[in-house]
C-alpha positions, 0 to 999 in steps of 0.5 A: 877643924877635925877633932879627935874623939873615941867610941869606947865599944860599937855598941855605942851610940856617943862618942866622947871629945878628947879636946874642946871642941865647937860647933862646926867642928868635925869628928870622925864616926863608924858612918863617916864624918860628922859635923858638930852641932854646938860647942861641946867641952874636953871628955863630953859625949857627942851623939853620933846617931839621931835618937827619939825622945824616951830612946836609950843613950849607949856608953861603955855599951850600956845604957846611961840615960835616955834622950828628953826629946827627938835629938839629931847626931851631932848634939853635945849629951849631958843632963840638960838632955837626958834623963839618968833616973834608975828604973828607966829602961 
């Protein structure tokens, strides 16, 4: 099922669902469409680019965090994967 979803500037790598949404939902990317990976709740971020571990999370078109390892688009991003420690960049 499509979902609805918004990317708040270009710069940024997340997106944020705007209803719960379930792995193997789809939402729509600046690169086409993409098909969600897990179940991901109402306003959480869903990558939408492949990152490696230590690389920069975008929202707002700033850093929030940093992913914890290697971690393909599609993945529901919260604190369980990303670092949000100061002094990280």
């Amino acid at each position: 099922m499509k979902r609805r979803s918004l990317q708040i500037t270009d710069k940024d790598n997340v997106k944020m669902v705007l209803e719960d949404s379930f792995k193997g939902d789809v939402i729509d990317t600046p690169d086409g469409e993409l098909t969600l990976l897990e179940n991901v709740e109402f306003a959480h971020k869903v990558l939408i680019r492949d990152l490696k571990a230590g690389e920069p999370v975008i929202k707002y078109g700033e850093e929030i965090g940093r992913v914890k390892a290697d971690t393909p688009r599609g993945t529901w991003i919260h604190t369980h994967n990303m670092s949000c420690e100061r002094g990280t960049r």
